[in-house]
GUDREN-957769 format. One record per atom (N, C-alpha, C, CB): residue in one letter; z, x, y. Coordinates in steps of 0.05 Angstrom, whole numbers, plus 5000, padded with zeros to 4 digits. Each point is the difference from the previous one (the first is absolute). Glycine has a CB too. Layout:
# residues N
AZXY...
# end
This chain:
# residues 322
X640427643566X498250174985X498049834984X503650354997X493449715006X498249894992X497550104979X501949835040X498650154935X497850094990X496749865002X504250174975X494350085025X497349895000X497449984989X502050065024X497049794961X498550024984X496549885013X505149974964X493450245036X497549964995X498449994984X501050095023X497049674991X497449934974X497350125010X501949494984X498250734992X497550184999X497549835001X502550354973X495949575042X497949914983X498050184996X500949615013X497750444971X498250134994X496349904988X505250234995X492749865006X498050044995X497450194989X502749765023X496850174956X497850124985X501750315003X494749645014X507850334975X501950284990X500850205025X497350004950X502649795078X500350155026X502349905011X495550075008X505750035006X501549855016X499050065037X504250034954X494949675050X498449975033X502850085020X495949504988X502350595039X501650085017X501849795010X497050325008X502949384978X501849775010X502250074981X496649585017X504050534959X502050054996X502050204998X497949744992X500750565029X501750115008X500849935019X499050244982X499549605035X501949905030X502349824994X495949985030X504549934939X501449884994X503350104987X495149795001X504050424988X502550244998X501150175028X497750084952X500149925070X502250095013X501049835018X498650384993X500549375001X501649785007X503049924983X494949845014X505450214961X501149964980X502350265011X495749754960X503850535038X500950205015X501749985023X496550124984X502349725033X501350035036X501849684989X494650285051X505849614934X502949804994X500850064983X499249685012X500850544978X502150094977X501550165018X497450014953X501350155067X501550185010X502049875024X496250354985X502449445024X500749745028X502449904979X494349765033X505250124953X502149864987X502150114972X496349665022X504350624981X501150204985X499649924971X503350125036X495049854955X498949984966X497950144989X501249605003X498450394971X497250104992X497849884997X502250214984X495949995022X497349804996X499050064979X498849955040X500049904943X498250004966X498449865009X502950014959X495550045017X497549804998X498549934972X499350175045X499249524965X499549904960X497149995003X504449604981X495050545003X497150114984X499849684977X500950745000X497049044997X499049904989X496649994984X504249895027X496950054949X496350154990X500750014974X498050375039X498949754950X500250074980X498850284995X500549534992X500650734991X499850214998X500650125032X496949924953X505150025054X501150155025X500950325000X501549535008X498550584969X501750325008X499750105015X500150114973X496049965029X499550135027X500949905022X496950134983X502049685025X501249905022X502950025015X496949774979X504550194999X503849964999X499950325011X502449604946X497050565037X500750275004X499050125029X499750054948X497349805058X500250085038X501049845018X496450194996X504149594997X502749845014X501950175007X499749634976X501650475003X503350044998X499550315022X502349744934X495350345071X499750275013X499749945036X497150224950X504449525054X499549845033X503349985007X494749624991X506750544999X502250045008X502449655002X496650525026X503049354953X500649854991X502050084974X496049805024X506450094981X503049974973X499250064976X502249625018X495950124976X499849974979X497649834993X504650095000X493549924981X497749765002X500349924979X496750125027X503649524969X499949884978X497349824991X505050025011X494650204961X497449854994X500249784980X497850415009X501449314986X499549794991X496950074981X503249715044X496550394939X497449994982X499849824984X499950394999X498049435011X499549764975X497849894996X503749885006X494450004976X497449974996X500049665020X499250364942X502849565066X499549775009X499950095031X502149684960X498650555052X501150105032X497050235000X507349995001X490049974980X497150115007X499049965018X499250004968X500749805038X498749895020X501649865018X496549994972X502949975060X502449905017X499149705001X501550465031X501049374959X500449724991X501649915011X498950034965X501249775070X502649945008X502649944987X497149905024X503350014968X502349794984X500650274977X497849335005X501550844981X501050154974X500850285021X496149784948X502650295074X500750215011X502949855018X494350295001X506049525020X501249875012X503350074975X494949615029X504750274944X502150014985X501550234990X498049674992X499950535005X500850345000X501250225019X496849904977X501549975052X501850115015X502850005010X496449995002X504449624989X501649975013X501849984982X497949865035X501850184927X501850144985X501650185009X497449934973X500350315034X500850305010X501849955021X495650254991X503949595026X502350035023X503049984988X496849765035X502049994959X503249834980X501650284988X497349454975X501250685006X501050044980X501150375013X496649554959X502050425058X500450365022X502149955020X494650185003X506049574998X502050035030X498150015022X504050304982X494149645019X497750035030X501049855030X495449964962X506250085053X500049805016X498449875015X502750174995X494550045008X497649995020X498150074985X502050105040X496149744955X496350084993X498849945020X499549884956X499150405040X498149985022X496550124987X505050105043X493049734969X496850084994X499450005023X498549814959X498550255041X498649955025X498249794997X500550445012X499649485015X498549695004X496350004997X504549895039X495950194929X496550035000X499149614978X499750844993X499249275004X498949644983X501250014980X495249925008X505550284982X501849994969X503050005014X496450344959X503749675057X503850135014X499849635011X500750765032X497049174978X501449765017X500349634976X496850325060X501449844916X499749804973X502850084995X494749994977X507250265023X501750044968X503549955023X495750524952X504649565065X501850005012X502249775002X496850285014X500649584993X501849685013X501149954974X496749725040X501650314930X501149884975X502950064997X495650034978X504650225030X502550314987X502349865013X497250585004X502049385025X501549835016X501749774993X496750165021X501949664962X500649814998X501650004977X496549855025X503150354946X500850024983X502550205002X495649834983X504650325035X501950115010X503349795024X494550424992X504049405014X501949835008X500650155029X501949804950X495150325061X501350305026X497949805029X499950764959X501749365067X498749985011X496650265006X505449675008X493450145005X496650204994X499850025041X496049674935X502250545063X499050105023X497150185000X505149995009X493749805004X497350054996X497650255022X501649454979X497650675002X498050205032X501950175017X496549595011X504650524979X502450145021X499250255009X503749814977X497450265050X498550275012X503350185005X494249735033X507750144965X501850364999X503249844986X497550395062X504049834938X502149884990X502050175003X497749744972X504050025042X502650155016X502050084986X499449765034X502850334984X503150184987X501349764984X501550375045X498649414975X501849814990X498649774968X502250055063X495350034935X499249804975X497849855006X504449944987X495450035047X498349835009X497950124989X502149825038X495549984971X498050125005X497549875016X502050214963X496149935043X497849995015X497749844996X501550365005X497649345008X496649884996X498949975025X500849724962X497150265043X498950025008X498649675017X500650494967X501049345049X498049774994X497750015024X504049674977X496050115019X497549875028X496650264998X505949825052X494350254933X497250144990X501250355016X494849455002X507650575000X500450245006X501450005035X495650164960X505649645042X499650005030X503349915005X493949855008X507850114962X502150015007X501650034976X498949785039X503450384962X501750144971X502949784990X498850615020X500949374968X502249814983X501750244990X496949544981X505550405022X501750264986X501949634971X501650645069X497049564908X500649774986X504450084980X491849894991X508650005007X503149984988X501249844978X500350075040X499949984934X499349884974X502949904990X495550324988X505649435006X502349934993X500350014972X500249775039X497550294953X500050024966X501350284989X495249704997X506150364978X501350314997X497350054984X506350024997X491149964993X497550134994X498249915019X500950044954X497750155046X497750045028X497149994987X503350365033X494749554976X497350044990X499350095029X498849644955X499750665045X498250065018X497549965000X502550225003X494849735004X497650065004X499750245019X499149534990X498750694999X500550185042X497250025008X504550444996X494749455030X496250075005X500250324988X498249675057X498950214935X499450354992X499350165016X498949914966X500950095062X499350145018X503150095017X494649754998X507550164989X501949985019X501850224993X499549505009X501050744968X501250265001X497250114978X506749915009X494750424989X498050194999X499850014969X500850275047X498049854943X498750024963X502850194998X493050034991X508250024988X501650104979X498950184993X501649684986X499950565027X499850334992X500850074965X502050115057X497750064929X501150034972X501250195008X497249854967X505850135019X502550175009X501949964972X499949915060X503550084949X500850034974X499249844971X503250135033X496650034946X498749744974X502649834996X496250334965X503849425030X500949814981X500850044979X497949815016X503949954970X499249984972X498949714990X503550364995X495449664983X498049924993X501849704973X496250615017X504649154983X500949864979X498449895000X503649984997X495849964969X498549654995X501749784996X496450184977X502549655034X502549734994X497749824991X504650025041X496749764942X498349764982X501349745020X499750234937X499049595066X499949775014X498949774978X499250275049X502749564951X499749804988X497749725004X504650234998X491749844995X499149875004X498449784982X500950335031X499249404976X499349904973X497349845006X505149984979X493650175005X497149925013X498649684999X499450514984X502349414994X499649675008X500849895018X500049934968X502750205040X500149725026X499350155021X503949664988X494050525011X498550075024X497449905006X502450354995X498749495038X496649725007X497850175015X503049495014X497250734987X497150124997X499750264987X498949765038X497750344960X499850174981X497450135010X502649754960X497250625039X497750025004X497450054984X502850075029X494849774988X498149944991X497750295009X501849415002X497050655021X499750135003X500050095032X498549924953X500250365054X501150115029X497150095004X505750174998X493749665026X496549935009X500350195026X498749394983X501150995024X500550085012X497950075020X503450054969X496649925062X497950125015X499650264996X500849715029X497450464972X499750294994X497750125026X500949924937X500650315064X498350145023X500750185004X499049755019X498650444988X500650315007X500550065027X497150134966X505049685052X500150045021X503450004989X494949825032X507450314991X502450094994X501249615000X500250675025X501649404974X501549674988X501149925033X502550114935X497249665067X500549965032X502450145016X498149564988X503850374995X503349955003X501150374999X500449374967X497650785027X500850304987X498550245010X501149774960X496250155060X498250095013X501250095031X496649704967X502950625036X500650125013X497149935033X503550344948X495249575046X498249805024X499149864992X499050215024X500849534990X500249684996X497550025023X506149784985X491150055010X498349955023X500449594994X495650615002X504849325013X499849624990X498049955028X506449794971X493149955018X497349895016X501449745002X495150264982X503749575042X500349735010X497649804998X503050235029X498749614993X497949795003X497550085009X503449735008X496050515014X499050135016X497450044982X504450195027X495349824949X499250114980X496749814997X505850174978X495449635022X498049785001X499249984967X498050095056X502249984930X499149904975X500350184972X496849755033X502950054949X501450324983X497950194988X504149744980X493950185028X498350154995X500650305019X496849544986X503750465039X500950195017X502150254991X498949585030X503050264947X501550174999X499050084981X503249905020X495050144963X498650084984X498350275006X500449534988X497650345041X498450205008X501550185018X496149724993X505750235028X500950095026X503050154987X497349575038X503750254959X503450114989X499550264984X502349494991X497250404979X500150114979X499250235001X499849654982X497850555031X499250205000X502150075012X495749974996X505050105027X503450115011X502149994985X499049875038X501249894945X502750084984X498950174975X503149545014X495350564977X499450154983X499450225009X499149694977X500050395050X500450245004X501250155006X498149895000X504349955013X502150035005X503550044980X496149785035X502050084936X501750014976X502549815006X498450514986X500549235037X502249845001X500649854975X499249985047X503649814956X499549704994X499249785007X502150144989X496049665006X499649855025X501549755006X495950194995X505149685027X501649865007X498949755014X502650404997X497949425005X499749705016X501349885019X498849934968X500349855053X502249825011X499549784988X500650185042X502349704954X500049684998X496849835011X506250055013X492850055003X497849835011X497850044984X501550025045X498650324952X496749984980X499749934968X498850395033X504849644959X500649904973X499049675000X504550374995X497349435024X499849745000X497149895009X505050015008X493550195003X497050035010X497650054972X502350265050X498949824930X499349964977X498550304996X499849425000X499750815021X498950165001X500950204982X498949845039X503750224952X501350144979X501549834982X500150375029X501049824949X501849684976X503350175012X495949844928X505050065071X503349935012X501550184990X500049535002X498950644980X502950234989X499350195018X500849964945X496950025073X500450245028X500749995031X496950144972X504649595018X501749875027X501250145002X500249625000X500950495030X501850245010X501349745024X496650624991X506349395008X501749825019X501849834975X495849935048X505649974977X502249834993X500649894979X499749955033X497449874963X500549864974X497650164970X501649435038X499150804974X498050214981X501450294991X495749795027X502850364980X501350314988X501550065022X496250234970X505149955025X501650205021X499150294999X504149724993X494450435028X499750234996X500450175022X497549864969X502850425018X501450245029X499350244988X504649785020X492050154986X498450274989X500350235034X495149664954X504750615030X499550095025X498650005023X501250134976X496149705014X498349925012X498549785000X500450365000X499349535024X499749654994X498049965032X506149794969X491750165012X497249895015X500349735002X496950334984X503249585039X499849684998X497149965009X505249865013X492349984987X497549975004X498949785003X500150314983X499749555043X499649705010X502449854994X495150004991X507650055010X502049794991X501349975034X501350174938X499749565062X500950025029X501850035004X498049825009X504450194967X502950105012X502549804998X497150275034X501949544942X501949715000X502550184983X495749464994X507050445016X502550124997X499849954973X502649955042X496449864944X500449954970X498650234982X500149475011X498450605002X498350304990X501450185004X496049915008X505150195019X501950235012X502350014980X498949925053X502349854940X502650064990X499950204959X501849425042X495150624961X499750064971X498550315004X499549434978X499250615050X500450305007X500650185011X498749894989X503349985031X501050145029X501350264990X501149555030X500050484944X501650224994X498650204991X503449754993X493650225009X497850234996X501050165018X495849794985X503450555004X500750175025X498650095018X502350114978X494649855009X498049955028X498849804995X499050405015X500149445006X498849755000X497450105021X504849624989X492050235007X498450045007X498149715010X501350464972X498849435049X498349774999X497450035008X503549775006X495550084987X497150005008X498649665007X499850494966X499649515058X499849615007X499450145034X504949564958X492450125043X498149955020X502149895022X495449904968X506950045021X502149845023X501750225015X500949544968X499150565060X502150145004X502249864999X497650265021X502749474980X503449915001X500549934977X500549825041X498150234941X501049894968X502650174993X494849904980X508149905010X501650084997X500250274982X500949535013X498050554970X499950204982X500250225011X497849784975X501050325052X501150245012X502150035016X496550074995X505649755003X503049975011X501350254977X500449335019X499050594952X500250144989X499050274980X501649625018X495850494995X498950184996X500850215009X497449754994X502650504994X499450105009X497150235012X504549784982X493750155015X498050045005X498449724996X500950504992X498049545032X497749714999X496850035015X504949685006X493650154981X497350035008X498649775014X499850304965X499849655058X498849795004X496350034994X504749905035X494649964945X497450024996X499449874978X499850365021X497649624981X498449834980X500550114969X496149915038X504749944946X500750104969X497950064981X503749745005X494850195003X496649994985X498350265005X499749475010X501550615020X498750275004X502250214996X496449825034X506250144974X502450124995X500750204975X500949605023X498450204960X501150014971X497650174988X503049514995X494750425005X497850264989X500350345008X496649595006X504250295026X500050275008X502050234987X498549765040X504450064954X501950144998X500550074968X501749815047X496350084936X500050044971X496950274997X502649364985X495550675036X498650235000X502250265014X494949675003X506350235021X501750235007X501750164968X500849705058X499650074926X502850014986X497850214978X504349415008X494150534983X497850084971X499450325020X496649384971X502950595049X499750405020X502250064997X497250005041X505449974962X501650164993X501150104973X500249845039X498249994940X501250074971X497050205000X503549494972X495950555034X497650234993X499550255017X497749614985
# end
């Protein structure tokens, strides 16, 4: 019997769809491994929050309120969470593998004395569980000799967290001492845009090398993903091509996304890209190459020029909103 504790993360008083995939991750091993699942709310002025937590059909949610847990600070969050475990009986924490899940984990890990498991896509009867290696092309069934577990789970890899039975709601105090804490925050230098957030966007259009310059995705892209009310997305090539800045890398060593709809546009189809959107539920390419790997996995594909392609199908798109 295994209890389970999840780390809420939250934003600007929301909680992102990476951390309901993370409760019903938290969920499907409480029930796999006959225990309960809770979860720890960190912050400051959490009620609201705590209170629509505890409405995700979760035990119990333990909130940590403290003027030093305002802002997310590896090393002061790292120490709070892994109080809470200690001090809850947690055998298993689990987040999702977002930039704050892949900073705070390994710490919990370590301060926990547990074995860790990183990016995981399912999780079995017996404890095991599921990665993903070689960019998707072959499954590790992983097996932990440690009696505490650190999960990571891709966030594309189970479904968002329905609200069902309520919780209850404790505060617990964590012992943090702000001097011997070696960092501190300064401030949070955020990108902003009225386009949906990559990772949470129900259609994803990303552009390639194909693109030729970034000026292109400026003129050519951009009108389609706005008319379309996408997010817009990248490959490794046109990121390292200097044509976009790198937080709209889509692949392997970038985001993970599984919008319903996923325009790929001049990309050729390198597995290191695939493994970050194959789990879209429609995929759309568009590339001058008929053998370009990308329509192995499309399902709809265009062979044609992107320059004439892409206008056309952002005037089709602006006639049908009218």
């Amino acid at each position: 019997m295994s209890n389970i504790l999840v780390f809420a993360e939250h934003s600007h008083g929301k909680f992102p769809k990476t951390t309901l995939v993370a409760l019903t991750a938290g969920k499907e091993a409480a029930a796999k491994m006959g225990g309960e699942c809770h979860a720890a709310l960190l912050g400051k002025g959490m009620d609201a929050l705590a209170g629509e937590l505890a409405e995700y059909g979760v035990k119990k949610v333990y909130v940590a309120d403290d003027a030093s847990l305002e802002h997310y600070v590896a090393d002061a969050y790292a120490i709070a969470l892994s109080q809470i475990a200690k001090d809850k009986g947690a055998d298993v924490v689990i987040g999702t593998a977002t930039a704050v899940g892949k900073d705070l984990l390994p710490r919990v890990a370590v301060r926990l004395d547990a074995g860790m498991a990183s990016d995981i896509t399912g999780i079995n009867d017996d404890g095991t569980v599921l990665r993903l290696l070689y960019a998707g092309n072959a499954v590790a069934t992983v097996k932990f000799e440690s009696a505490t577990k650190v999960i990571s789970v891709r966030a594309t890899a189970f479904d968002a967290a329905k609200k069902g039975d309520k919780g209850e709601v404790e505060k617990v105090s964590v012992s943090l001492d702000s001097g011997a804490l070696k960092t501190k925050f300064v401030k949070f230098d955020e990108t902003k845009s009225d386009r949906p957030v990559l990772t949470e966007a129900r259609v994803v259009i990303s552009g390639g090398r194909g693109l030729k310059s970034g000026e292109n995705f400026t003129t050519v892209l951009e009108p389609l993903v706005d008319a379309m009310g996408a997010a817009m997305g990248a490959s490794r090539a046109a990121v390292d091509a200097g044509f976009v800045p790198n937080d709209l890398q889509v692949g392997q060593t970038g985001k993970v996304v599984a919008p319903e709809l996923y325009i790929a546009v001049g990309i050729s189809g390198a597995i290191q890209h695939l493994a970050g959107m194959k789990d879209s539920k429609i995929i759309v390419a568009i590339n001058k190459d008929a053998e370009a790997p990308i329509f192995q996995v499309s399902d709809y594909g265009l062979v044609a020029d992107l320059f004439k392609a892409v206008p056309e199908m952002k005037e089709e798109v602006e006639k049908l909103k009218h």
